[in-house]
N, C-alpha and C positions, 0 to 999 in steps of 0.2 A: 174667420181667419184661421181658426184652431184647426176644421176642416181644410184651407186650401193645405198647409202647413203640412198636414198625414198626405196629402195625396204627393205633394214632394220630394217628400222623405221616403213615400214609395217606391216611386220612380227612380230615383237618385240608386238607389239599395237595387232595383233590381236591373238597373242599366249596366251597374259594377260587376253586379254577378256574368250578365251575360257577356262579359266583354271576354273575363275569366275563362268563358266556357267553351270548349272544342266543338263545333255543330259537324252534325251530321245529319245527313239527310235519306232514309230508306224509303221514304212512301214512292209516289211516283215519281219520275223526276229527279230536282234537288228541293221538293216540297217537305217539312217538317208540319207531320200533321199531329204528334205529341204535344197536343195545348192542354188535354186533361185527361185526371186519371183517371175518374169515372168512367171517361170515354174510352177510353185503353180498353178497360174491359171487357165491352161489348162490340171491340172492332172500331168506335166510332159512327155507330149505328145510331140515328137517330140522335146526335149531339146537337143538331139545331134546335130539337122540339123541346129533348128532355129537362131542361129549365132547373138544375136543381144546386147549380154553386154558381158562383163568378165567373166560372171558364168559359160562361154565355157568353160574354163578352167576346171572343174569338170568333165561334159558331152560327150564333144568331143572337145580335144586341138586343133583340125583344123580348125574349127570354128573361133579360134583369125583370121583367115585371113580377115574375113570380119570388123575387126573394125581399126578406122583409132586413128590416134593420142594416146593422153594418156586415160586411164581412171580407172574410180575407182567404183568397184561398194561396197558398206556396206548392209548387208540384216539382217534382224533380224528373227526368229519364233517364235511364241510360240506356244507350241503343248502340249493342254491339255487333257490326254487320263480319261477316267471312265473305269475301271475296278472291278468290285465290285463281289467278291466271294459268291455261296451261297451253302451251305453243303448241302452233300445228302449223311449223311449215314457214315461219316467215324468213322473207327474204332481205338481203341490202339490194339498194340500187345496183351492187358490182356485183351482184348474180351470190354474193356471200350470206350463209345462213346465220339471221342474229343470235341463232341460238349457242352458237361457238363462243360468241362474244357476249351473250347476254344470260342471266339467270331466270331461268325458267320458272313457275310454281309463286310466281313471288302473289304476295297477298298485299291489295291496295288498301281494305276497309281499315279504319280505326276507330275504336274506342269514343264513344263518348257522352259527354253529361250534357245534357241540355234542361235548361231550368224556365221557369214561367214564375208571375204574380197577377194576381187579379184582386180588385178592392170593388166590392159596387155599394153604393151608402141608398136609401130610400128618403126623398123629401117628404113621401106621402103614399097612400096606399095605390094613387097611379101613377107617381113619374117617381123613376127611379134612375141614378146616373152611377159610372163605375170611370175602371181605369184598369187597363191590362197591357204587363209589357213582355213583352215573346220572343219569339225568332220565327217565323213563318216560315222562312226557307234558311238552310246550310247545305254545307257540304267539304268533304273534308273526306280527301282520298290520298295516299303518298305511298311509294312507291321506291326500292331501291335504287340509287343512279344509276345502277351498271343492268338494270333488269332491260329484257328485250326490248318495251315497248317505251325506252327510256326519252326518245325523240319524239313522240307521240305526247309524252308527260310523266311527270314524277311526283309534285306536287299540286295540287288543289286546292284549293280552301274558299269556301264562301260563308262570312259571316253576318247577320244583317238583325236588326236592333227594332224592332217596332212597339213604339209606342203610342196605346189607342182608346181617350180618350172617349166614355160612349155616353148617349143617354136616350130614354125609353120612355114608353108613356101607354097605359092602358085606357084604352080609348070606350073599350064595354067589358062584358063579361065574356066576349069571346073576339076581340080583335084587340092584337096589342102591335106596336113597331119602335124600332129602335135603329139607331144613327151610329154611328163611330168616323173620327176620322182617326189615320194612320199617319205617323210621322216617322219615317224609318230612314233609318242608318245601315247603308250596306257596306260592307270590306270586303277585297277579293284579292287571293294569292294566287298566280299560276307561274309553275315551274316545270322547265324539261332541260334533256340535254340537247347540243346543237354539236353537227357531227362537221366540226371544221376541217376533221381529216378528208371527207370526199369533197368540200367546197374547194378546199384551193389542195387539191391531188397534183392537179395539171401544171401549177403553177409556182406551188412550194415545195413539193414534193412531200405532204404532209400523206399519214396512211389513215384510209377510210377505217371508220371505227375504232382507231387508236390515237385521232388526235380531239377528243370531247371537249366540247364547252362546256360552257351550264347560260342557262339566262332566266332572271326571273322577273317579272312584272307585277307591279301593286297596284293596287287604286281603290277610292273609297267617294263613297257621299251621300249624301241627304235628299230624299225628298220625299211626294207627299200621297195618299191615297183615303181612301174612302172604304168603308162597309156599311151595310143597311140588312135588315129584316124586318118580317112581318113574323105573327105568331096567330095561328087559329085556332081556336079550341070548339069543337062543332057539342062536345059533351063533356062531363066534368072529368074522365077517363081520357081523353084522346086531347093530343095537342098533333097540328101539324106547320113545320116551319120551312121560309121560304128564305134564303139567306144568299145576298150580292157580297163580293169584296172584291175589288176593283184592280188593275193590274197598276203596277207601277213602277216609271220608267226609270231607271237610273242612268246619269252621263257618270260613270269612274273617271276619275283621274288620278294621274299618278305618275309614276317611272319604272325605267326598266334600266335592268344592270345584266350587264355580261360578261362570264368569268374564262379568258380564255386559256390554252394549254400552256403559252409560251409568246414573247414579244412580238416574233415574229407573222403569228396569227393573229395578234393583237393590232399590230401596224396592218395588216393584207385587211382585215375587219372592217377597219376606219375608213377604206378608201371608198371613193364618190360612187360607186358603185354599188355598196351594201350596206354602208352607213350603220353597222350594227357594235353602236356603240352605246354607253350608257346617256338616256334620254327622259324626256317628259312622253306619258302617251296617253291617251283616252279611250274608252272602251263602251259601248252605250249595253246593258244591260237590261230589260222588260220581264220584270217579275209577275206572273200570271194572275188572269181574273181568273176566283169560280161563281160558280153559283151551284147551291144543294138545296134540294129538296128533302124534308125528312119527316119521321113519324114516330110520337108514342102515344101506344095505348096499354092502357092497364086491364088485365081479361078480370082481375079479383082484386084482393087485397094483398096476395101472394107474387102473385105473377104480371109480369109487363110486359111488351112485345115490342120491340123499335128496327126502324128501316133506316137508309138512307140511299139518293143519287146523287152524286158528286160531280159535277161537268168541268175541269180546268182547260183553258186559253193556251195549253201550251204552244197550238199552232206558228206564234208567234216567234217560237223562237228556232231562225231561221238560221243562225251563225254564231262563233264566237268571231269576231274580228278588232283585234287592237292593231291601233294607229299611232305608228311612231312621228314625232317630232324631229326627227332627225332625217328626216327623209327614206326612212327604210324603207323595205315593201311593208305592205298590213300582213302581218300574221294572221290567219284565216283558218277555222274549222268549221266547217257544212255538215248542221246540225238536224233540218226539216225535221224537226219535230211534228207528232199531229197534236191534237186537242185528244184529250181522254175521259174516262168514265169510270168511277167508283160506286162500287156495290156491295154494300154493306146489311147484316141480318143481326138483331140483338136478341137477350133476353134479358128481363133482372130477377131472381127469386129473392126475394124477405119471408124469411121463416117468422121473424122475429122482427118489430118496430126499429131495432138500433142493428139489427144485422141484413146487410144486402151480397148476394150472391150473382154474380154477371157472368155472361160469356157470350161469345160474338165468332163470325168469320166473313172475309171481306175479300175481294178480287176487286184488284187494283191494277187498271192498264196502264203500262210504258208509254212514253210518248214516244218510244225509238222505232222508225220506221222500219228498221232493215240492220243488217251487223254491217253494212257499208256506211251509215249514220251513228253509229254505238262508240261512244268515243270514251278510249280509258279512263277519263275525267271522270265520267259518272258512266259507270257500268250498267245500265239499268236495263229492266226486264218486268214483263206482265209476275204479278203476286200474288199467292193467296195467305191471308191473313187466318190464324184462327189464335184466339186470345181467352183471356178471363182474368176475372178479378174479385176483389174482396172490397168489402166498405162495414166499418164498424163504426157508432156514434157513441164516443166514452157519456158526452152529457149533451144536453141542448146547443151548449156552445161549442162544442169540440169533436172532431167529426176525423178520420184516418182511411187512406183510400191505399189499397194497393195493385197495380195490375202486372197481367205479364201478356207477352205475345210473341209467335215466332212466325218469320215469314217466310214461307214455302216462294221461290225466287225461279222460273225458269233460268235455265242454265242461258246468258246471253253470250252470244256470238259475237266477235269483232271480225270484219272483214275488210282493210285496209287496202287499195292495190295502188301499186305505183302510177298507173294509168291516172289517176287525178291528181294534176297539178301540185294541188297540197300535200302534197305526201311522197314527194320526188325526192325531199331529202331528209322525211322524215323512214324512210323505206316502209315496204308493206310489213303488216302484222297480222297474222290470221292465227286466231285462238277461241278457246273460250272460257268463262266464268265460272266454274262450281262457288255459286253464292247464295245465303241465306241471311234472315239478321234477328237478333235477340233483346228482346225489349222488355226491361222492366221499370216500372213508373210508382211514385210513390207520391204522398202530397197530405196537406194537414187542410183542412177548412175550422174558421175561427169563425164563431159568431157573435155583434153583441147588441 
């Protein structure tokens, strides 16, 4: 009972913290791949094999086998991205350029802290069970009202809560596997402005671009997935790991509010026509599978050498579209996504039993087709990673890991044209991103 009681109390403590916490998302995608700080250092190179804290639990649950007794590990990020927008050229639907009316140079990225726990306890020297709760994916971009692409969006935010029980079992001296299931909590904010000066021009006499709404939409909820790995150790040096986590679907619900200039746009709003009032709405959501391949070998007792291939499902994600209750049209953004590929190179040097030395670089592909797909929500673009980190162990129980990393960010292009549908009254946008992001991770490992 004393045991269900700690894993609890774990839970409970880190479900709070991340409720707390502003997510951000730089890896590919809105993927948060800061689950540990070891890994920070080496790019996340070979996180599935290298077996050496709780944070297996994320990477490859088979991994727990190699840890003995209780432990606990706490890891913090913070991951500060620059994204700073610069126009080239966009248009309003009335042939008017938004950059009269909108501020140019504006920066989406923000700041933030993203936090992790992991607890994995041993029944016996082959089955060992844990618990780790995270954030697997966020995102969190915003944006001045009055900036150009302020109809396209302003605000973002994706929040999501995964907690993942696991347990593991070594089967010999060189096959282990290990199980998790995911129980996750997503939240999602999207905000823009809505330009009710050219919707009713003709009819109110309202002026394009001077008469702004605002509208924001929420929705949240719960459901369930899965992770699995294997672990093979073909020698006492080399482990290689084979790691599933499964995609998982969310239905959001929620409402939507809309703030307008003045009554008279507020009454034109409401009519059976556009029904763009405040509502209940639904949004279906598909948070990606991957699956990675990875590898560590140790060449001495100095040096170690880790790989990793990353494959995510993002194919999937084919749209945003939220459905009003109120009979509105669906607000619609056409996202075709592909599926992508992470490449990942480590090293670890230990001069010294209690001192380890990492460093890592990683090219990480966009799922963003084309800057016709690249939507100011998440600005994203192909990466390269190059990182390193520090780990000192004060005693047997007490272990401090710190990493850092910067992400070398291709400049992404938006190219918005009024020619599609969607974007008839949001007008076109054509710019692009000078972005980069700055990652530093910290975390404690407790042993007993």
């Amino acid at each position: 009972m004393g045991k269900v009681k700690s894993y609890v109390r774990i839970v409970a403590v880190a479900a709070a913290v991340l409720l707390l916490a502003t997510q951000s998302a730089w890896c590919a995608g809105f993927a948060i791949v800061e689950q540990s700080v070891r890994g920070l250092g080496t790019s996340y190179a070979g996180a599935g094999a290298i077996a050496q804290d709780p944070s297996t639990i994320f990477y490859n649950p088979a991994g727990l086998t190699h840890l003995d007794g209780d432990q606990v590990e706490a890891g913090l990020h913070w991951i500060s991205p620059q994204a700073e927008f610069n126009d080239k050229g966009s248009t309003h639907i009335t042939g008017m350029n938004l950059n009269i009316r909108g501020k140019d140079g504006e920066k989406g990225g923000e700041d933030a802290f993203v936090p992790n726990l992991y607890y994995s306890h041993s029944f016996s020297d082959a089955f060992k069970a844990g618990i780790g709760v995270n954030a697997p994916y966020g995102l969190m971009t915003e944006y001045d009202r009055n900036w150009t692409g302020r109809y396209h969006g302003v605000k973002s935010s994706l929040k999501t809560i995964n907690i993942n029980p696991t347990i593991a079992y070594r089967f010999s001296d060189t096959v282990s596997a290990g199980f998790g299931v995911s129980i996750q909590y997503a939240e999602a904010e999207l905000t823009n402005s809505v330009d009710f000066g050219t919707i009713f021009a003709s009819s109110l006499g309202t002026t394009p671009q001077g008469d702004d709404g605002y509208a924001k939409v929420e929705g949240d909820d719960w459901d369930y997935g899965l992770n699995l790995g294997v672990l093979f150790e073909p020698a006492e040096t080399t482990r290689i790991g084979l790691s599933f986590r499964s995609q998982i679907s969310h239905e959001l619900e929620g409402d939507a509010k809309f703030y307008y200039p003045n009554e008279l746009v507020a009454a034109a709003a409401a009519s059976p026509g556009l029904r763009l009032v405040n509502c209940d709405v639904t949004a279906d959501l598909t948070l990606p599978a991957f699956l990675e391949l990875s590898a560590y070998h140790e060449l001495n007792d100095q040096w170690a050498l880790l790989a990793s291939i990353t494959w995510t499902n993002w194919k999937q994600m084919e749209e945003i579209r939220i459905e009003f209750d109120s009979g509105a049209a669906d607000s619609v953004v056409t996202m075709e996504w592909e599926d992508t590929f992470r490449y990942a190179l480590g090293a670890i040097y230990t001069p010294m039993p209690e001192l380890a030395l990492r460093a890592g670089v990683c090219f990480d592909e966009s799922p963003v087709p084309s800057a016709k797909r690249r939507s100011v929500r998440v600005p994203d673009g192909d990466r390269i990673w190059a990182s390193f980190g520090v780990g000192y162990t004060f005693t047997p129980m007490f272990e401090v890991n710190l990493g850092y990393a910067h992400l070398f960010i291709d400049d992404p292009e938006v190219d918005k044209d009024i020619t599609e549908a969607e974007n008839m009254l949001r007008g076109a946008l054509y710019g692009e991103y000078d972005a980069s992001v700055d990652i530093v991770s910290l975390n404690v490992v407790a042993r007993f």
